[in-house]
C-alpha positions in Angstrom: -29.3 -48.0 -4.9 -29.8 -45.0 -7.3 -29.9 -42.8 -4.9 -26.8 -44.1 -3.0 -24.6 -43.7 -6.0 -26.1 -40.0 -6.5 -24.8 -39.5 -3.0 -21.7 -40.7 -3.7 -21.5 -39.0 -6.8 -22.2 -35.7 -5.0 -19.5 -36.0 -2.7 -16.9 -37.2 -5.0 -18.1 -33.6 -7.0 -17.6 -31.5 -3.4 -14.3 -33.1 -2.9 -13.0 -32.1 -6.6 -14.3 -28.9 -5.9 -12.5 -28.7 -2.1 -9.3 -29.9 -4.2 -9.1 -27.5 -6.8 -10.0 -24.5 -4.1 -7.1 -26.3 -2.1 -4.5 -25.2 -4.4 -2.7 -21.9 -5.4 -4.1 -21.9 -8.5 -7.5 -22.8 -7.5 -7.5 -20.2 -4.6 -6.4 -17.5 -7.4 -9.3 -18.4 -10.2 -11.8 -18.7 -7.1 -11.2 -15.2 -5.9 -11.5 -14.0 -9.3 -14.9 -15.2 -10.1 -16.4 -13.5 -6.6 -18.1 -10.3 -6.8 -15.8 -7.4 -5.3 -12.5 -7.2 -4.3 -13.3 -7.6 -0.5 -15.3 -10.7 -1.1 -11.8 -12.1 -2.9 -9.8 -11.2 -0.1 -12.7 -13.0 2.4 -12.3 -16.1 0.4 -8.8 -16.4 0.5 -8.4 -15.7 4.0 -10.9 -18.8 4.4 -9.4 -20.9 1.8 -5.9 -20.7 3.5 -7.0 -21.9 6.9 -7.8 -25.1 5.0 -5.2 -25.3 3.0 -2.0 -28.4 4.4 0.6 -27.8 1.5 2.9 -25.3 2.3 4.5 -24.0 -0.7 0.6 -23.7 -1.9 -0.2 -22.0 1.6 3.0 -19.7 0.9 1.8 -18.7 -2.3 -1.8 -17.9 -1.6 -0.7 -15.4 1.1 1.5 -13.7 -1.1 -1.4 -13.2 -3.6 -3.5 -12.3 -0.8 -1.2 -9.8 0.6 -0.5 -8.2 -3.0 -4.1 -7.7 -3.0 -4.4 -6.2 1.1 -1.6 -3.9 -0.4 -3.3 -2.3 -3.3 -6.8 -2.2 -0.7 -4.9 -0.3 1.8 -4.8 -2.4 4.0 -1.7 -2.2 5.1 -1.4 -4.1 8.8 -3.2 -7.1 7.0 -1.0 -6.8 3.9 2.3 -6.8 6.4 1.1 -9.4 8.4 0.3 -11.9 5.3 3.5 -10.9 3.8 5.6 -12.0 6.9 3.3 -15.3 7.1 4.3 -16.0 3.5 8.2 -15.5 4.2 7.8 -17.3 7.4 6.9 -20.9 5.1 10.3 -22.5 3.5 10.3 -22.6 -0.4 9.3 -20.1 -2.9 5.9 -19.2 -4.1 4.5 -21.4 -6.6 4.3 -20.3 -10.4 0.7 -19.1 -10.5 -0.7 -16.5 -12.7 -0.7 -13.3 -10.3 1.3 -14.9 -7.7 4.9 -12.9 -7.8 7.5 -15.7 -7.3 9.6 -14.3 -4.2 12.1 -15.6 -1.8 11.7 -14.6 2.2 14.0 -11.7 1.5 11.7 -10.3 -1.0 8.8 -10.7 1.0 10.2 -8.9 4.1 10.9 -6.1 2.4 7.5 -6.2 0.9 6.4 -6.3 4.7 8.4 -3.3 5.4 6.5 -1.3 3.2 3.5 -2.0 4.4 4.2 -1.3 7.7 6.0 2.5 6.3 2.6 2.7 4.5 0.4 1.9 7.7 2.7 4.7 9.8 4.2 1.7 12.0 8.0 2.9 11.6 8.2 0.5 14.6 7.4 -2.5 13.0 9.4 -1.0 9.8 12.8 -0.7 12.1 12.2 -4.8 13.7 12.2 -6.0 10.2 15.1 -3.9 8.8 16.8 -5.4 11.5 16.5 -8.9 10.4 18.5 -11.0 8.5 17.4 -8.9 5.7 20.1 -6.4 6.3 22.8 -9.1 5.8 21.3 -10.0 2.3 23.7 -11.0 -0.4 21.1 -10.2 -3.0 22.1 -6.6 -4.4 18.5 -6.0 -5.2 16.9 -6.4 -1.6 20.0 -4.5 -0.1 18.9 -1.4 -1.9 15.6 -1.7 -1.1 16.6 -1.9 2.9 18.7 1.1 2.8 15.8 3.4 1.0 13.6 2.0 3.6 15.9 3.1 6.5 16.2 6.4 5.2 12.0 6.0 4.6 11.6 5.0 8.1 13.4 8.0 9.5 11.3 10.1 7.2 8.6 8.9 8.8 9.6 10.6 11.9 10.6 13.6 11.1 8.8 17.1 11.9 10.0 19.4 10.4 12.6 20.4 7.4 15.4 20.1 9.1 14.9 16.3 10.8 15.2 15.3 7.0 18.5 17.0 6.5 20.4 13.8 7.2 18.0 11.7 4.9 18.4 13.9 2.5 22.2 14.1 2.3 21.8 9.8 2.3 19.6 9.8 -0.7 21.8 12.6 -2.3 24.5 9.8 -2.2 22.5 6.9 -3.2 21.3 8.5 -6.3 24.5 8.2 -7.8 25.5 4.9 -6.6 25.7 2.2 -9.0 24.6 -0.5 -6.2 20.9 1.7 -6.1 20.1 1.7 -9.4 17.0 -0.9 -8.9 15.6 1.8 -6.4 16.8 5.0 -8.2 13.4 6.4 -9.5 12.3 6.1 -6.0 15.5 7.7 -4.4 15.0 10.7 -7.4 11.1 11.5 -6.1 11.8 11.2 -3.1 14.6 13.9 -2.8 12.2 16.0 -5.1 9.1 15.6 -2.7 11.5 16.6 0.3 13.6 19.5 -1.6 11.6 21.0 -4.3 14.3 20.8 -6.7 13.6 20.1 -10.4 16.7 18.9 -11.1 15.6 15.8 -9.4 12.1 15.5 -11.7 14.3 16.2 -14.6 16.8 13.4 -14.2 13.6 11.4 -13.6 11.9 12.5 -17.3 15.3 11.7 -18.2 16.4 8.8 -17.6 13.6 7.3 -16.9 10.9 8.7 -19.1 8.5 5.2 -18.8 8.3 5.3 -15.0 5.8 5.8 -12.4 8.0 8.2 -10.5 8.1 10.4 -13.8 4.3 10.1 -14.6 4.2 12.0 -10.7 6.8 14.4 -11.4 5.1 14.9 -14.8 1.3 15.7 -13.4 0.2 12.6 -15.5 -0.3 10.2 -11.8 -1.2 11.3 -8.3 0.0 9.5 -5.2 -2.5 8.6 -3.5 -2.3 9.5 0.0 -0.4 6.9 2.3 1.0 7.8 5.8 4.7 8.1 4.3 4.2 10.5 2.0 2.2 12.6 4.0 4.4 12.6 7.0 7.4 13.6 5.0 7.7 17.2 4.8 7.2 18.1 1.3 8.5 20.9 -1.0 7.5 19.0 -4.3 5.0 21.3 -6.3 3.2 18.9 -8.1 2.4 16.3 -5.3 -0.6 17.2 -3.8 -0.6 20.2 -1.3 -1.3 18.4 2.3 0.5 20.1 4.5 -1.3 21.7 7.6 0.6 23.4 10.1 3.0 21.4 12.0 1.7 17.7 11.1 0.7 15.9 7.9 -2.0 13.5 6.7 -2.7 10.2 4.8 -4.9 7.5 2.8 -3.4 4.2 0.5 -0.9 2.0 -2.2 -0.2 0.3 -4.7 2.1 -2.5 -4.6 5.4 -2.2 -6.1 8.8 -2.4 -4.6 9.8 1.0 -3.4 7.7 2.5 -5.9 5.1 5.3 -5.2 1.4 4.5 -4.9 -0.5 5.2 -7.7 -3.8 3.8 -8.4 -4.5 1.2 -10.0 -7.3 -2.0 -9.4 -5.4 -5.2 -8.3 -5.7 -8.2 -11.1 -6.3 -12.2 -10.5 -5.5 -14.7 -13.0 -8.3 -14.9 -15.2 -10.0 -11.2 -14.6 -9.6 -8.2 -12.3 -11.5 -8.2 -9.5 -14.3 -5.5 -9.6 -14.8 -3.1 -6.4 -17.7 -1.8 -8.3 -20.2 -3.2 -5.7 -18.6 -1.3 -2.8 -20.1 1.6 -1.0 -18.2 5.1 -0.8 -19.5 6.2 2.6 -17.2 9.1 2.9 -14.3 11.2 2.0 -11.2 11.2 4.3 -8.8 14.6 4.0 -6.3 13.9 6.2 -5.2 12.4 8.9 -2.9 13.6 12.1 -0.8 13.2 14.9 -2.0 16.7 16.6 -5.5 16.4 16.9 -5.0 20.9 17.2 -4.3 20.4 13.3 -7.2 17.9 12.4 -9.5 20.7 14.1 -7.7 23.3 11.7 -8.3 21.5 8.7 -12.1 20.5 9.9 -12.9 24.6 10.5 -11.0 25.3 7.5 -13.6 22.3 5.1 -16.8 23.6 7.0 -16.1 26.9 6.2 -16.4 26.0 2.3 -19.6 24.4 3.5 -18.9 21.0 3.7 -20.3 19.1 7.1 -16.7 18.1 8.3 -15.9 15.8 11.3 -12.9 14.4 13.3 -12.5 10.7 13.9 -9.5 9.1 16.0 -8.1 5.7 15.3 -5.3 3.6 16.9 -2.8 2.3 14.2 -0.4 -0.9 15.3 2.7 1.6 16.9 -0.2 2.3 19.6 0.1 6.2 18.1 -3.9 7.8 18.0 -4.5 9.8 14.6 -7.3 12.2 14.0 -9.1 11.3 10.7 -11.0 14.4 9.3 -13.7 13.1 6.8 -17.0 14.1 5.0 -19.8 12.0 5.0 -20.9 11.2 0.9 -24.1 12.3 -0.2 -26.6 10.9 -2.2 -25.4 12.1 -5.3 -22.7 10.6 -4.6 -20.6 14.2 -5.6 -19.1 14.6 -2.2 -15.2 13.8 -3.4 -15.7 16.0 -6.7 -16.8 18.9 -4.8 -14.4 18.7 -2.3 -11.6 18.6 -5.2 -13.5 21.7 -6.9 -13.5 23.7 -3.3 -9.4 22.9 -3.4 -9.2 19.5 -0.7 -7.5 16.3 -1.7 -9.6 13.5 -0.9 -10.2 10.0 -1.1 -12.9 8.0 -0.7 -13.5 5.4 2.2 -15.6 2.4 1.4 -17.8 0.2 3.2 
């Protein structure tokens, strides 16, 4: 009889357990009691395949997009973020769970799929029932990401000239405000001109966008920025002949990526256990220019490679990356020889 009750008593325990990991709010203090970042995002991607309630559901993919997003991992993040705004409601009021309408969530997808380099995917969901938003906030955001989008395409200075006379416009529109930092760094990466980084020190002296302009944050490498053509001096010098390069984001609305480690509800998740296995410098269309850049690393002595990979648009880039050492020095060299880097993990 004893030991009946204890097995009754340990399943009642398992069920609480499955209950409280069941909900938003369980989900979120879950992932933030597992070892590394990547073992979070594991757990929530199991935890929502269980989960019947879908306002909870909703809520647990935004959380788990947000943290995709500040990974880099930007197809996952899109994808989670368009699952989210696909459930009816809003998500729940959970510490570290944004509370966003569809809207908001699409145009989070949006810039995951500029930051992944799938303008294609960018274009379907600026397309949606997005554009028709009566919510001033979200229409801003949709036409900076138009004008991002075509950015993306461009090749050369003067595919940006009709971007550029856009944003010119937009940055004195009252109806862009929400989005004007953005709209100010980005006419500075694409023109050079200071007047741009000084309206951005400012008026807004507190802002990400004028830590960049200000040397005080780096962007870290996503596809946008590197396929923009640049004439910004402070943002990292990336540019290699005729294409351009790129690495990852942090998540904020229309904001630039700067980094920063991605926070539950009770802690942040540490990434400390992670494995740098190597440095990527770039990445490009022309796999001509990846060799450039490759010859151009091993002649500073560093044991350079090319690696392809297919991104969602179907497009093949050319990744050129150093192996780390076992030191564990290989990104601080490379930054002492002159090359922007980040690292890769395992």
């Amino acid at each position: 009889m004893k030991k009946f009750v204890g097995i009754i008593a340990a399943f009642c325990c398992s069920t609480l357990i499955f209950a409280q990991a069941a909900t938003a709010k369980g989900a979120v203090t879950a992932a933030s009691n597992k070892g590394n970042v990547n073992e979070a995002i594991s757990y929530l991607k199991t935890t929502i395949e269980k989960m019947t309630v879908a306002s909870e559901k909703r809520s647990v993919y935004t959380f788990l997009a947000g943290l995709e997003e500040q990974m880099g991992s930007y197809a996952d993040a899109q994808k989670h973020y368009v699952a989210a705004a696909g459930i009816a409601g809003n998500a729940q009021s959970v510490a570290g769970i944004p509370n966003k309408n569809s809207e908001q969530l699409v145009i989070d997808a949006i810039r995951c799929a500029l930051s992944a380099g799938d303008y294609a995917a960018a274009d379907s969901y600026l397309t949606s029932s997005v554009r028709n938003s009566k919510d001033a906030d979200v229409t801003a955001h949709v036409k900076l990401y138009e004008q991002w989008s075509a950015l993306c395409k461009a090749k050369s200075s003067d595919d940006t000239k009709e971007s550029v006379s856009m944003l010119r416009a937009y940055s004195e529109m009252e109806s862009m405000k929400s989005v004007r930092p953005s709209v100010l760094l980005t006419l500075w990466h694409l023109t050079g001109e200071n007047s741009y980084s000084e309206k951005l020190k400012k008026s807004y002296p507190k802002s990400m966008e004028a830590a960049v302009v200000k040397g005080e944050l780096q962007i870290l490498p996503t596809p946008f920025w590197y396929f923009v053509p640049k004439s910004g001096s402070d943002l990292p010098d990336i540019n290699v002949g005729s294409d351009v390069v790129e690495s990852s984001s942090e998540k904020t609305e229309g904001k630039p990526a700067v980094q920063k480690e991605p926070k539950t509800e009770k802690t942040e998740v540490s990434s400390g256990a992670e494995k740098i296995v190597k440095q990527q410098l770039g990445l490009f269309r022309d796999k001509v220019n990846a060799e450039k850049l490759r010859d151009k690393v091993k002649a500073k002595g560093f044991d350079a490679i090319i690696e392809s990979e297919v991104r969602p648009s179907g497009t093949t880039y050319y990744l050129v990356v150093v192996k780390e050492n076992k030191a564990g020095t290989i990104g601080k060299d490379l930054k002492n020889a002159g090359f922007e880097c980040y690292p890769v993990f395992d």
